[in-house]
N, C-alpha and C positions, 0 to 999 in steps of 0.2 A: 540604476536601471530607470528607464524612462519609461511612464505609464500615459499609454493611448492616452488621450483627451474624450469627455465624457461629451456624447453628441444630445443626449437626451434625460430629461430628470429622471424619465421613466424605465430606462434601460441600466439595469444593477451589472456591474462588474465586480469580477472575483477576486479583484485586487483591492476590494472592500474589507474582506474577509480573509484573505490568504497574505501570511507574510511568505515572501520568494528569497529562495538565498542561492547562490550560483558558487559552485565548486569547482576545483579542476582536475580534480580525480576523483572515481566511486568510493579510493581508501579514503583518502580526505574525507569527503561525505560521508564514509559511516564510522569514522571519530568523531567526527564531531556532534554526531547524533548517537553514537553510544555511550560517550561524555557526558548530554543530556538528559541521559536516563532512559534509551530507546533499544528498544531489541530490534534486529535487523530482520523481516520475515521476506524473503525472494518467493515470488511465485513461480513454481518447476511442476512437470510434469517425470515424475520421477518417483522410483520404491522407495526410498528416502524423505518424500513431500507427507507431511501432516494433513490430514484435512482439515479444510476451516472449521469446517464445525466442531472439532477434538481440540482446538486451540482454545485456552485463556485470555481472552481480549482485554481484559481488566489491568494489563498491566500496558504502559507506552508503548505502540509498536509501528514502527517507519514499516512501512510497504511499499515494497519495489515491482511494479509491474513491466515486464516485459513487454517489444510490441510484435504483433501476430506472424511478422517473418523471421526475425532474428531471435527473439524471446530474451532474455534475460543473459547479460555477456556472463564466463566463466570464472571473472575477478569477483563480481557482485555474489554468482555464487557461493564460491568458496569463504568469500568475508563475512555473508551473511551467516546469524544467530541461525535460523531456522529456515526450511523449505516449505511451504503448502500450497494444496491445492483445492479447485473448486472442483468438488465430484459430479462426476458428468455421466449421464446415459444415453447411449446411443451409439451411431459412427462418429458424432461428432468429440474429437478432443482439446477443443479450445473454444474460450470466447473472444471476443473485439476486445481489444486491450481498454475498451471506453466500455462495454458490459462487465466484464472482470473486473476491473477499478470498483465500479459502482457495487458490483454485488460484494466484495471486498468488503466494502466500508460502509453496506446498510447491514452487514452480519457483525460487522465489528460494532458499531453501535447498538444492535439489539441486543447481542449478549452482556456486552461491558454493564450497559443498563438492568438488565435482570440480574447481574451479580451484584450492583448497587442495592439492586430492592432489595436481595436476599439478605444484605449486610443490618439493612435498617430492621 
């Protein structure tokens, strides 16, 4: 893979931080990250979805976000570990696949973190 060219000292890219791997199937993709130690959690809107906040974050977990027209295809669900959701109030029942991500992975890191503390 070929990374942009940096235009600026001052402009950080996520290719800093993020290693990128490119698959060519979702099964592919979740052998190989179940091989790594990763539980597969799909984001669904469904009687079957966990809520975030009732999950374990303390252990490795790949998160598959869906985006806001198609949502999450039927292969990823079925091979996915686990289903959850972000509980919502209101008429609204989804967020921007870019809010959803985010709120994702700032609950995933608070919890992971307080079950650290609690360890020490």
């Amino acid at each position: 893979m070929t990374l942009p060219p940096y235009h600026s000292p001052l402009v950080y890219h996520p290719y800093q931080w993020l290693d990128i791997e490119l698959w060519d199937s979702t099964q592919e993709c979740f052998e190989v990250l179940i091989s790594r130690g990763y539980r597969i959690a799909t984001t669904h809107v469904g009687m079957d979805a966990v809520s975030i906040y009732d999950m374990d974050w303390s252990c490795p977990t790949a998160i598959v976000v869906g985006n806001e027209n198609r949502g999450i295809s039927d292969e990823a669900l079925d091979l996915s570990d686990l289903h959850c959701s972000i509980p919502m109030k209101g008429m609204v029942d989804s967020f921007n696949v870019s809010v959803a991500a985010g709120i994702l992975m700032h609950h995933a890191v608070c919890d992971r973190t307080s079950r650290l503390v609690m360890i020490q």
